[in-house]
C-alpha positions as CSV (number, residue, x, y, z in Angstrom):
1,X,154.6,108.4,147.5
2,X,155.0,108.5,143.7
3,X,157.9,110.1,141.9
4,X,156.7,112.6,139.1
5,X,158.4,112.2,136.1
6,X,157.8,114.2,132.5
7,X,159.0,113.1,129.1
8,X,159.6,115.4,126.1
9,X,160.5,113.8,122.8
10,X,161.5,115.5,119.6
11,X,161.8,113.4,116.7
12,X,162.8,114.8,113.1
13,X,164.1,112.3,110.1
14,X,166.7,110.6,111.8
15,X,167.5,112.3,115.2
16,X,165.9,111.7,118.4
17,X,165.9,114.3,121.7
18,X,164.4,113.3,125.0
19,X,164.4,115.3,128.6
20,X,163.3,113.5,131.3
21,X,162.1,115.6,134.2
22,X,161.8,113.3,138.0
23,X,160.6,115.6,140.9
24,X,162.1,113.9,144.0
25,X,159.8,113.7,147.4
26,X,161.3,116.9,148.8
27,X,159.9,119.3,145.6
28,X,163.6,119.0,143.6
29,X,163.7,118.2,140.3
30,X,166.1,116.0,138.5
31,X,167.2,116.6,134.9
32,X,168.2,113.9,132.3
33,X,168.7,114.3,128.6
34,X,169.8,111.9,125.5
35,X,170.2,112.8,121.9
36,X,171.0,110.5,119.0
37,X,171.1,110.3,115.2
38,X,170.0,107.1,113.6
39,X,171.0,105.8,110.3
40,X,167.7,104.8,109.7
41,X,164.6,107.8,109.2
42,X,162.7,107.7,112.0
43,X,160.2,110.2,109.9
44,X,159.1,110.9,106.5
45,X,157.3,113.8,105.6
46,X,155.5,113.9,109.4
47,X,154.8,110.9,109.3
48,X,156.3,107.5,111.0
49,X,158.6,105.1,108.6
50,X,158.8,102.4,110.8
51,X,156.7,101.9,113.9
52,X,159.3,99.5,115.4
53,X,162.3,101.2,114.6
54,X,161.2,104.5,116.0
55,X,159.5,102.4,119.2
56,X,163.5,100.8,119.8
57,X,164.7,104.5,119.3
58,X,162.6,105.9,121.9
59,X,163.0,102.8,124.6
60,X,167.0,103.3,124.2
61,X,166.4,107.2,124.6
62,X,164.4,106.3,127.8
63,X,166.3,103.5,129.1
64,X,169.1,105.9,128.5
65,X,167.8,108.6,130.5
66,X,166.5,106.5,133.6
67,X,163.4,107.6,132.7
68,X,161.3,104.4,133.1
């Protein structure tokens, strides 16, 4: 049997949030969070500044959080 897991990412300009929900086999969820500020804008005006830089930000965030 699977684990669940659910991602939530909130990206503004330069700051990146992600929660990372696992639901374990016995119904018990498991909570994992990372938050970081980048040097770099991640955003402008809605929209994406660099596809690779924001695609490193969230695999760190991820990696970070045991998510994958």
């Amino acid at each position: 049997m699977k684990r669940a897991t659910m991602i939530y990412i909130h990206i503004e300009s330069s700051q990146l949030k992600i929660l990372a929900l696992k639901k374990s086999l016995l119904g018990q969820y498991e909570i994992t969070t990372f938050e970081k500020r980048h040097e770099t804008e991640l955003l402008s005006a809605g929209r994406v500044k660099n596809v690779d830089v924001l695609a490193s930000a969230i695999k760190e965030g991820l990696t970070h959080a045991n998510a994958l």
